[in-house]
C-alpha positions in Angstrom: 79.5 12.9 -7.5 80.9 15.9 -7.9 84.5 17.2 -6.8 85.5 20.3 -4.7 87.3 21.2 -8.0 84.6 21.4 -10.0 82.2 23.6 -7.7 85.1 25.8 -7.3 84.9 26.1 -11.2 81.2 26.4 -11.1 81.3 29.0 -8.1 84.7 31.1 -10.5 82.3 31.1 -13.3 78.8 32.2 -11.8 80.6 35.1 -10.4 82.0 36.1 -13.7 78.7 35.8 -15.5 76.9 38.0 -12.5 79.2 40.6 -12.7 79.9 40.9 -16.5 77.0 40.4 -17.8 73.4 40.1 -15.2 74.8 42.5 -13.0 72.3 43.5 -10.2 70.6 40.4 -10.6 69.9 37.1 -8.1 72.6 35.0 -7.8 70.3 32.5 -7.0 68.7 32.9 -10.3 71.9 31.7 -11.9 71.7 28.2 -11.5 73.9 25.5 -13.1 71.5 24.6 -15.9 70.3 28.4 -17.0 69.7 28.7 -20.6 72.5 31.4 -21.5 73.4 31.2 -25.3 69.7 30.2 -26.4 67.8 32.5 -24.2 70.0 35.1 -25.0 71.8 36.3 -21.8 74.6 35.3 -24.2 75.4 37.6 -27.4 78.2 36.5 -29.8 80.5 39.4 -27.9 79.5 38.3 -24.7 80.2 35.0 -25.6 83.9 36.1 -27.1 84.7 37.7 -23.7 83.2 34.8 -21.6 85.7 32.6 -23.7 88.5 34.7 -23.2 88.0 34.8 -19.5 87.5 31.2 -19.1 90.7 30.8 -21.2 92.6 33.1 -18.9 91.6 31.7 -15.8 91.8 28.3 -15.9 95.0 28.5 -18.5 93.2 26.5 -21.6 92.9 26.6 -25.1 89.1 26.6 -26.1 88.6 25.3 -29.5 86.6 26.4 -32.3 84.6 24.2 -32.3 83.8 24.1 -28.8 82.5 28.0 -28.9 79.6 27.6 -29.0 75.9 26.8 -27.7 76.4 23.5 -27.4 79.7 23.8 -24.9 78.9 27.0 -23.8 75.2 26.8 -23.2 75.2 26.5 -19.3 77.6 26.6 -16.6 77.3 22.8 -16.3 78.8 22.8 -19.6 81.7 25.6 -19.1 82.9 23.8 -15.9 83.9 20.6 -17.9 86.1 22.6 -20.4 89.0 23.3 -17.8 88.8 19.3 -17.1 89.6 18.7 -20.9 93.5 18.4 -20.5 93.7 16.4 -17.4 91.0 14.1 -18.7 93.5 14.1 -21.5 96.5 13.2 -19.9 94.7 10.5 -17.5 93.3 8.4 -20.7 97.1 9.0 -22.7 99.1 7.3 -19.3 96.2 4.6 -19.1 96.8 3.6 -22.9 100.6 3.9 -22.3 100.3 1.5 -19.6 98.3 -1.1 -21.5 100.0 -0.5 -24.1 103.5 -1.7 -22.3 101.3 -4.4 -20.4 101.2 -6.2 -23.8 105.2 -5.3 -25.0 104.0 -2.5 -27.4 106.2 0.7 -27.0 108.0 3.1 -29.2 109.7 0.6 -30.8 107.1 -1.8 -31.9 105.5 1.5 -33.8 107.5 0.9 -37.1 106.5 -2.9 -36.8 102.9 -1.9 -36.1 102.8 0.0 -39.6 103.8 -2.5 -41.4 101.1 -4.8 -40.3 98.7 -1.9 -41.5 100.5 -1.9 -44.9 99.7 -5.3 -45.3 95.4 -5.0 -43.9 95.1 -2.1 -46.1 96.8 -4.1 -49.3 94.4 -6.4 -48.4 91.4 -4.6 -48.2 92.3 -3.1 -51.5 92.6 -6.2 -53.1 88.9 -6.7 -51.2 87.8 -3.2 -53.3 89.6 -4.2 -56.3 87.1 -3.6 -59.5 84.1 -2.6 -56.9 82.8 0.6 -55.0 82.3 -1.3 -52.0 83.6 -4.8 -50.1 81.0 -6.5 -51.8 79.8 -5.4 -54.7 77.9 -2.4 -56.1 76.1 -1.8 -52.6 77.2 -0.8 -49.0 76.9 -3.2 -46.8 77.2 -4.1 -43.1 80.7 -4.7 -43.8 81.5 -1.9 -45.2 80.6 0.3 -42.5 81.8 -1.8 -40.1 85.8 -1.3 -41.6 85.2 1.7 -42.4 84.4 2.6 -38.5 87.4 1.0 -37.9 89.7 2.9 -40.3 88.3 6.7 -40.5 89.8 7.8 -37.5 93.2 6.8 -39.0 92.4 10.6 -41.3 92.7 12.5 -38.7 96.1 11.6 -37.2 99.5 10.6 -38.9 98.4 7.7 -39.8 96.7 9.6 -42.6 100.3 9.0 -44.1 99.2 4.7 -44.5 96.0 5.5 -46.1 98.0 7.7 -48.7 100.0 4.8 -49.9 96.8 3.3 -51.0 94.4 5.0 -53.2 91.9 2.4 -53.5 91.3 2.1 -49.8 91.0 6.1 -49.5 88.8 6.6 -52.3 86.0 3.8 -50.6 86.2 5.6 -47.4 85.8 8.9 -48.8 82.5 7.1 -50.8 81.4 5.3 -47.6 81.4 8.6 -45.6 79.4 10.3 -48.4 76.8 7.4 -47.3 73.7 9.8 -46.2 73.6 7.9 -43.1 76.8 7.3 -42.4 76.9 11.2 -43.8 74.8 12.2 -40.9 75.9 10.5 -38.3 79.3 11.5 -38.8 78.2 15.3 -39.1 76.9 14.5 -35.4 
């Protein structure tokens, strides 16, 4: 269902693209699924200024990432951008609650690294002599640790996987997998 808030966003950003960039044309043509990147309604400037507009008005940061066809295709798309940080927030105080549900808080964190020093000494004992968990080949295993331990590059955590060589140079080789390759590049 969607929220007063988010046709309000819809509504802000129709008007913007009528007047910036079809001006003269039906409003009713604009509809919440027109093409704009792809069909070209959208050039890379107009898309720059549509970008800075949307990052004025609603008071967000828009990625690079997210600049492009794929977030900025229709106004379906644009209206979920503002969202982003409140989504954000909700999901951090939901994990913060579960979190202290179970006794886990700021405190347990050096406790919780230390039990990650010890599964990633283990798993490099696992790799120790081979390319992969078991043996010369990935296997089901493989991927299924490594799905559990890739995010861990991309946050400080990156600082555990440091300490152990062995376990970063197997995911590096699992993630050059051409499957596990493209998937990831999804």
């Amino acid at each position: 269902m969607i929220s007063e808030k988010d046709l309000e966003i819809e509504k802000t950003i129709k008007e913007f693209i009528l007047t910036e960039f079809l001006p003269g044309e039906d409003p009713a043509a604009l509809t919440d699924e027109t093409l704009l990147v792809t069909t070209g309604v959208l050039d890379s400037i107009a898309t720059l200024k549509l970008i800075n507009f949307l990052e004025e008005r609603f008071q967000i940061a828009i990625e690079a990432h997210e600049a492009d066809w794929e977030h900025l295709n229709t106004v379906t798309e644009m209206a979920g951008l503002p969202l982003r940080p409140l989504v954000g927030r909700v999901v951090l105080r939901r994990i913060r609650r579960r979190y202290a549900a179970t006794g886990i808080g700021p405190g347990a964190l050096p406790l919780l690294a230390e039990r990650m020093r010890d599964n990633l000494g283990t798993l490099a004992t696992l790799l120790e002599g081979k390319p992969y968990l078991l043996g010369r080949t990935p296997t089901l295993a493989d991927v299924a640790a490594f799905a559990q331990l890739a995010c861990m590059r991309r946050y400080a955590e990156q600082r555990l996987l440091d300490e152990v060589p062995v376990v970063g140079a197997w995911l590096e080789r699992i993630a050059a997998v051409p499957p596990v390759a493209a998937a990831l590049a999804s």
